[in-house]
N, C-alpha and C positions, 0 to 999 in steps of 0.2 A: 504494500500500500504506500503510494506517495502524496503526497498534499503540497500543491504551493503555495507559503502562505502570502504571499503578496494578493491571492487569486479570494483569500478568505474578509470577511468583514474583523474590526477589531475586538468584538464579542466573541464572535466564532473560534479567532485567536486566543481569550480568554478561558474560551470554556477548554483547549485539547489542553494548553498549558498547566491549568490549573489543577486538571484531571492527572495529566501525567506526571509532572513533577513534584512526587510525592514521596514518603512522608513528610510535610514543612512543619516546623517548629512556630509557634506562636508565640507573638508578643503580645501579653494585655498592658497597653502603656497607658500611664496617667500624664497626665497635663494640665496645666490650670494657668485660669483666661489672668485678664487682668483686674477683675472683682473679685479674682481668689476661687473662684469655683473651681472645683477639682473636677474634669471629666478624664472617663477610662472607657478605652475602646479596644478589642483584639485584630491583631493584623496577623495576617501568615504569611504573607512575603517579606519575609524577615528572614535576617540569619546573622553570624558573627561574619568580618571580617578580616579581622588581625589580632596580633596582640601587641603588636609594637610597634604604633601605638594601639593603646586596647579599642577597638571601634567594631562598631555594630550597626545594623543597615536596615530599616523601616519604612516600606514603599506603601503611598497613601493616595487612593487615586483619588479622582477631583470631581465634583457633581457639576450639574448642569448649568451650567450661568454663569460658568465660572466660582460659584459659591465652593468654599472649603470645608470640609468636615475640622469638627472643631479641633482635635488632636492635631491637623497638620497645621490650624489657624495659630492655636496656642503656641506649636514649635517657632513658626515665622514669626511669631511678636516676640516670644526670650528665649527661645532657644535651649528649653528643658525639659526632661522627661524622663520618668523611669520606667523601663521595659520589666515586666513579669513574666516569669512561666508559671503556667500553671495546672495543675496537676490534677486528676484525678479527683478528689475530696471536691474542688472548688471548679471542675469541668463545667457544669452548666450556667454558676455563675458567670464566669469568665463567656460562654455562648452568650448569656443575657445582656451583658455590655454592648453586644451589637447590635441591639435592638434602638428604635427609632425614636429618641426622646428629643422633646426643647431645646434648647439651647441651655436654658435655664437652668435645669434639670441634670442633677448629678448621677450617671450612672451606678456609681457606687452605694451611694443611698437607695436606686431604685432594687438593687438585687441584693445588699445587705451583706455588703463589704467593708471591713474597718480601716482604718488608716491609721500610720504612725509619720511622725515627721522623717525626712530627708537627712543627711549628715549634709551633703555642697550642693543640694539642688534645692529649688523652692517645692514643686510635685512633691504630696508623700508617694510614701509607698504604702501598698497592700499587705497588709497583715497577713492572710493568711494565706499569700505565695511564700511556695518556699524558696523562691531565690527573686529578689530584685534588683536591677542595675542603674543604679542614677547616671544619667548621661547630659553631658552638655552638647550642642548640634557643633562637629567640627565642618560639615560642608554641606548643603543641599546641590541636588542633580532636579533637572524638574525637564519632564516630556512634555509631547501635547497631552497625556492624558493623566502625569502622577507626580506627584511630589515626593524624591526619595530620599531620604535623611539619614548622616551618617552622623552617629552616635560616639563620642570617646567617653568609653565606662571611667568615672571616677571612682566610685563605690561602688562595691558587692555587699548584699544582704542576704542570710544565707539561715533555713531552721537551723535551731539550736539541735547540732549534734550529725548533720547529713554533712560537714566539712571534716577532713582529720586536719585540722590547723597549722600540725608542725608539718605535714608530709605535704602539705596542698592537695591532698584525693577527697574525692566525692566519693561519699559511699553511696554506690549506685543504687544499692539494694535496699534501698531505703528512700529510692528517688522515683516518681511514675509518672513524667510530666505526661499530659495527651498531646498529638496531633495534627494536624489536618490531611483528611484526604480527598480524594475528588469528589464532588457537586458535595451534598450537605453532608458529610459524612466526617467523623473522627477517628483515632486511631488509638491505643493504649501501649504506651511499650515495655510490655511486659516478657514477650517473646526473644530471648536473647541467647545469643551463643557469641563462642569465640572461636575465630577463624584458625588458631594455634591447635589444638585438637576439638574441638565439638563440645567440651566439657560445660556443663550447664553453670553460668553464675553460680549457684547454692551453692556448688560442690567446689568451685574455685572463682569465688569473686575478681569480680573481672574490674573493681576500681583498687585493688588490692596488689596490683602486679606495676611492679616497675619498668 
């Protein structure tokens, strides 16, 4: 089967892309305007892209009229935000952020999310993600149709106890963010091996190996 996509509409485009490049990790990011409102929204075209410097990349497409979803509006006025994963326990909340609210209107309050302050960013964070990253905007890219924002992590936020602190490992087995996969669909990653013998995480923890 061949497709040219020059030949396709940019929906059409959206829809094989979105289908196929999968599993995508999601960021639920907060943001907040200039009255202090905190809003939070989930992106899945997201992903890390360095570590040195530490930056991270969040693509936010753009509604009709020009008008911005408020996440990207908030980034272009300060240029702050903290990315979340999140996991499993807090899955559908994190779905409900994308739902269609005011402007007004704080998504975190609408689905019953708490918040703790920031260490260098104005945005809190999500309490009950287990890992958040405050970022400052080191550069926007902007197409005709998306505003994509790179991220340098200043701060890691991390539950109490899923980091080994002196070692830097994640104890994986104790980590279960969800997914995204094609049309409305999620994914769980709980299915893991390692490509060295087959041996299942339980039997040889695979955040455990140097």
């Amino acid at each position: 089967m061949q497709i040219d996509f020059a030949t396709l509409s940019a929906y059409q485009r959206y829809k094989l892309m979105a289908s196929l490049i999968v599993p995508r990790p999601i960021a639920l990011v907060t943001t907040q305007n200039a009255e202090g409102l905190v809003n939070a929204a989930p992106f899945s075209m997201f992903n890390m892209l360095g570590e040195d410097p530490p930056i991270l990349m969040i693509s936010i497409n753009k509604l009709q009229d020009a008008h911005l979803k408020d996440t990207a509006a908030n980034i272009l006025a300060n240029g702050e935000f903290v990315v979340h994963i999140a996991d499993e326990p807090m899955a559908l909340q994190m779905h409900r952020c994308g739902e269609t609210l005011p402007s007004s209107c704080s998504e975190l309050d609408h689905v019953g999310l708490s918040t703790a302050p920031s260490q260098a960013v104005a945005p809190p964070r999500i309490v009950e993600a287990p890992v958040a990253f405050e970022c400052r905007l080191h550069e926007t890219l902007e197409t005709a149709s998306r505003h994509i924002f790179i991220g340098t992590v200043l701060w890691l936020h991390a539950r109490e106890g899923l980091i080994d602190i002196e070692r830097h490992r994640v104890r994986l087995q104790e980590y279960f963010p969800v997914a995204r996969f094609g049309a409305s669909y999620y994914v769980r990653t709980r299915d893991r091996f390692s490509m060295d013998d087959g041996t299942p995480p339980a039997a040889n923890p695979i955040d455990e190996i140097d």
